[in-house]
C-alpha positions in Angstrom: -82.3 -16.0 8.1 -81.6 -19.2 6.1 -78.2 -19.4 6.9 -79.5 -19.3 10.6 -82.6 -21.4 10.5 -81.8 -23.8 7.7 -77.9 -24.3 6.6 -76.6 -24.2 10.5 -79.0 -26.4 12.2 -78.5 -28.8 9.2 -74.5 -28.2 9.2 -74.6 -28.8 13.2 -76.4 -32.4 12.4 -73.8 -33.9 9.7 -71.0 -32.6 12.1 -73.2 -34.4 15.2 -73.3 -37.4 12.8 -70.0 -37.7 12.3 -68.9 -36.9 15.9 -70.9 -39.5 17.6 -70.6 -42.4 14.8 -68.0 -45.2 15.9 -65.6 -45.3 13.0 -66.2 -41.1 12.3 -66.5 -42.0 9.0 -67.7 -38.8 6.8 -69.2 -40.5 4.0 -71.3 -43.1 6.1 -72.0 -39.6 8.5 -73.4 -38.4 5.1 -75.3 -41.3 4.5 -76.7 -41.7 7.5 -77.5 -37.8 7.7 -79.3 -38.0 4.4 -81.3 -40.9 5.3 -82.6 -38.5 8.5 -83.1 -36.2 6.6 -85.5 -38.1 4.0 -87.1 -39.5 7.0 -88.4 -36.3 8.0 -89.3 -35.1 4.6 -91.4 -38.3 4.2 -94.9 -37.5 4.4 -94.8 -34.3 1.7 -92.4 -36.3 -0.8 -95.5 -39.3 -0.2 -98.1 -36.8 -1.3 -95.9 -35.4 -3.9 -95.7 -38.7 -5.3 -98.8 -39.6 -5.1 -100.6 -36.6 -6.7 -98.3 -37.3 -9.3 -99.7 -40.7 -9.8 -103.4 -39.2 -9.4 -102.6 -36.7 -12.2 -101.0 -39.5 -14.5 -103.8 -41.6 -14.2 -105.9 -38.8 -15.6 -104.0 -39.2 -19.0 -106.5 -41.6 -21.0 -109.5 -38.3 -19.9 -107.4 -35.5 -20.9 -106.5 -36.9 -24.4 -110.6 -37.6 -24.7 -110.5 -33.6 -23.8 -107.9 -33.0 -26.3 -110.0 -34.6 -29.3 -113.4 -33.5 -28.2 -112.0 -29.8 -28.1 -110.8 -29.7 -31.7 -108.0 -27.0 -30.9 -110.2 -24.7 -28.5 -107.7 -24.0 -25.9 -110.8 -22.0 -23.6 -113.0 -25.3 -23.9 -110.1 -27.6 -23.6 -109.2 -25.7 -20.0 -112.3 -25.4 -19.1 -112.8 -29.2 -19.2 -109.1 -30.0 -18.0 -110.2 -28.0 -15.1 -114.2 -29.9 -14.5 -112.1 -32.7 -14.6 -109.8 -32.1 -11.5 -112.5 -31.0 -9.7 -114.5 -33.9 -10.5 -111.7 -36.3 -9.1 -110.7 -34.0 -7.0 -107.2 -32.9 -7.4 -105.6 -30.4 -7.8 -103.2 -29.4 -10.7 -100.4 -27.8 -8.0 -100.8 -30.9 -5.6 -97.6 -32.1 -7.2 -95.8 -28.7 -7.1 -96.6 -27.1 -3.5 -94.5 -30.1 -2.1 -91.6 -29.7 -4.5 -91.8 -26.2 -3.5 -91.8 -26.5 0.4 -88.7 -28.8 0.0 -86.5 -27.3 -2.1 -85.3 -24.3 0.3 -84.3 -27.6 2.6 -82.2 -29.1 -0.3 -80.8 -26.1 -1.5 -79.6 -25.7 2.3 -78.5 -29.4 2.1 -76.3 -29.0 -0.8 -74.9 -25.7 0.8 -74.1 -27.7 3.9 -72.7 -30.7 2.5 -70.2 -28.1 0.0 -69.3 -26.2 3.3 -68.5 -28.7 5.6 -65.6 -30.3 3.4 -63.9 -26.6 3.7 -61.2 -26.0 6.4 -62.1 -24.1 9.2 -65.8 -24.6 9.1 -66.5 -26.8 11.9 -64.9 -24.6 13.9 -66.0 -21.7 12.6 -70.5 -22.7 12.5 -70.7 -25.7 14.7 -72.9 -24.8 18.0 -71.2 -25.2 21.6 -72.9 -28.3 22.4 -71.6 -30.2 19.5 -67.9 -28.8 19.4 -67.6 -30.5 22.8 -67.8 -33.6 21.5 -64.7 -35.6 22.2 -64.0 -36.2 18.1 -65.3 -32.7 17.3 -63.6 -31.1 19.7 -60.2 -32.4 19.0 -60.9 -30.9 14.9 -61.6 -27.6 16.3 -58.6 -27.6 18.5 -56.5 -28.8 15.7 -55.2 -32.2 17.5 -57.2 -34.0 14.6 -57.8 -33.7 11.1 -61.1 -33.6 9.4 -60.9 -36.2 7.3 -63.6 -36.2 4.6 -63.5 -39.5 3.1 -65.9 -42.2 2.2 -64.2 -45.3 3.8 -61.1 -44.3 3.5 -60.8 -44.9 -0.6 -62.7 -41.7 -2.0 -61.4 -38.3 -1.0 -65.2 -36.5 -0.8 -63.8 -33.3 -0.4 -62.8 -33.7 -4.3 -65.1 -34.7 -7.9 -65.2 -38.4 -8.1 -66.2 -39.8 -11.7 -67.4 -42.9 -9.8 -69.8 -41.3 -8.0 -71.0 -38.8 -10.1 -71.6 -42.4 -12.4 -73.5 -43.7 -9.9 -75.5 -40.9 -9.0 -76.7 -40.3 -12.5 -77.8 -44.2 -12.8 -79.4 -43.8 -9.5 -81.3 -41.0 -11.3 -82.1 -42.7 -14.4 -83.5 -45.7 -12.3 -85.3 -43.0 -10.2 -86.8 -41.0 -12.8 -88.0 -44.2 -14.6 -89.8 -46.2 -11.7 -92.3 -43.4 -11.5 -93.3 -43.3 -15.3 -93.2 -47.3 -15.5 -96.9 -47.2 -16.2 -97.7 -44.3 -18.3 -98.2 -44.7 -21.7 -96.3 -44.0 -24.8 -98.8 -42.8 -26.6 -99.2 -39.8 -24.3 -97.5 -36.0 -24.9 -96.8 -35.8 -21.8 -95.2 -39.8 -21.3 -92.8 -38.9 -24.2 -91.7 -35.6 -22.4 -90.5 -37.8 -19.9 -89.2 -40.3 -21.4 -86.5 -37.8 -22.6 -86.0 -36.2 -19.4 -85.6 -40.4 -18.3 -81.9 -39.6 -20.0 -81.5 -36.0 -19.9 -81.7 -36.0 -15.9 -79.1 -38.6 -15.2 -76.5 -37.0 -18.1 -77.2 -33.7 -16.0 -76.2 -35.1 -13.0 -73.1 -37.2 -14.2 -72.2 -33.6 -15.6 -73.1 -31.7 -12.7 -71.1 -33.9 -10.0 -68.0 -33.9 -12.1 -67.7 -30.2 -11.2 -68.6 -30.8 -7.0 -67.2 -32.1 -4.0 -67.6 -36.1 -4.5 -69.7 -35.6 -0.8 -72.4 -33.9 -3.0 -72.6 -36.9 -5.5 -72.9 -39.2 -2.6 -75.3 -37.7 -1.1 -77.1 -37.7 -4.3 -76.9 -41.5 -4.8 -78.4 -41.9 -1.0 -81.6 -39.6 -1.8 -82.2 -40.9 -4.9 -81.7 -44.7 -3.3 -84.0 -43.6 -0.8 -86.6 -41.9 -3.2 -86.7 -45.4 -5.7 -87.5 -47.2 -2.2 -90.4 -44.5 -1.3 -91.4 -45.1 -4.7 -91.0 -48.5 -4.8 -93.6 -48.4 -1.6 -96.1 -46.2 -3.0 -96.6 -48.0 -6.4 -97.0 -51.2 -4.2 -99.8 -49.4 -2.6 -101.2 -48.4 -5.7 -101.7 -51.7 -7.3 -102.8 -53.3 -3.9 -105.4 -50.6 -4.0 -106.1 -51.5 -7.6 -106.8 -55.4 -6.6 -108.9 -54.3 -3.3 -111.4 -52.7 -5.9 -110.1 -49.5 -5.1 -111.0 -49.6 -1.1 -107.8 -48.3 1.2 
């Protein structure tokens, strides 16, 4: 079932991507591809971010509820908890998001890993898109799928340049959306470290993948600091507006 409603249908639109774009370039089909793909994921990663920002803004009121509780877990929940309801949120608003997307990005990453192998147009794209002149001239064999970015990175290999610029698209990522917590909190300093653990992660990480996976990291996280980027603007025209949308 998620081979057949997630990884083909996703698989089918790279390979449409790259049939139909004038140079049949695969690392501008992947970049083009994830940007789609981003598009349509827009409005949950928007709320996703912003209940993030909702919940971070709470910080200052929950380390009030840490003194005032003097170590009493019970009161210190039970407070946590008046709290969200007072400002109405809710502590999984951030999560539920997360968790709707990642069976599309696991499918992504099983797509993008699939596609560079030999044989698999042929073998998973749909009837409609094999008969696309480009496509149809891999499947026959008359061309070869050629899964480079530009012509200079073989994606179908690790790249150390993009697995380098994937993890400083992470760090840059990761840190926009903290930029105004504050140090004093628990919570700020948790993320402060996982500001440098996440990008090492990924450096390690693409070393060991097809370079088409670490550029299609780069583009999602490019993406994500521009969503971000958008929000947080929001945010502080909000701010000056007196708080009025």
């Amino acid at each position: 079932m998620f081979d057949t409603y997630l990884v083909k249908p996703l698989f089918n639109l790279l390979t449409y991507v790259y049939g139909v774009l004038p140079l049949h370039d695969f690392g501008l089909a992947i970049i083009v591809f994830t940007i789609i793909i981003r598009a349509v994921l827009w409005p949950l990663v928007n709320k996703q971010l912003h209940s993030q920002r909702a919940i971070q803004k709470l910080q200052p009121e929950m380390t009030r509820i840490k003194k005032e509780s003097k170590g009493d877990k019970q009161l210190e929940g039970k407070l946590v908890m008046e709290l969200y309801k007072e400002k109405e949120i809710s502590p999984m608003a951030p999560i539920l998001p997360l968790l709707v997307q990642m069976p599309v990005l696991i499918a992504l990453f099983i797509v993008i890993k699939d596609i560079v192998a030999n044989g698999a147009i042929a073998k998973m794209a749909y009837a409609p898109v094999k008969s696309l002149d480009f496509i149809s001239h891999i499947v026959s064999g008359a061309s070869k799928f050629n899964p480079s970015l530009l012509g200079l990175i073989d994606l179908s290999h690790p790249s150390i340049i993009l697995a380098a610029v994937a993890a400083g698209a992470q760090f840059i990522q990761t840190r926009q959306i903290q930029a105004k917590q504050q140090p004093s909190d628990s919570q700020a300093q948790t993320m402060a470290m996982m500001t440098y653990l996440f990008p090492v992660l990924t450096f390690v990480i693409g070393l060991s993948l097809p370079g088409a996976l670490a550029l299609f990291w780069i583009i999602t996280s490019m993406v994500a600091i521009l969503q971000q980027y958008l929000m947080l603007r929001r945010d502080v025209e909000e701010l000056e507006n007196g708080g009025k949308k």
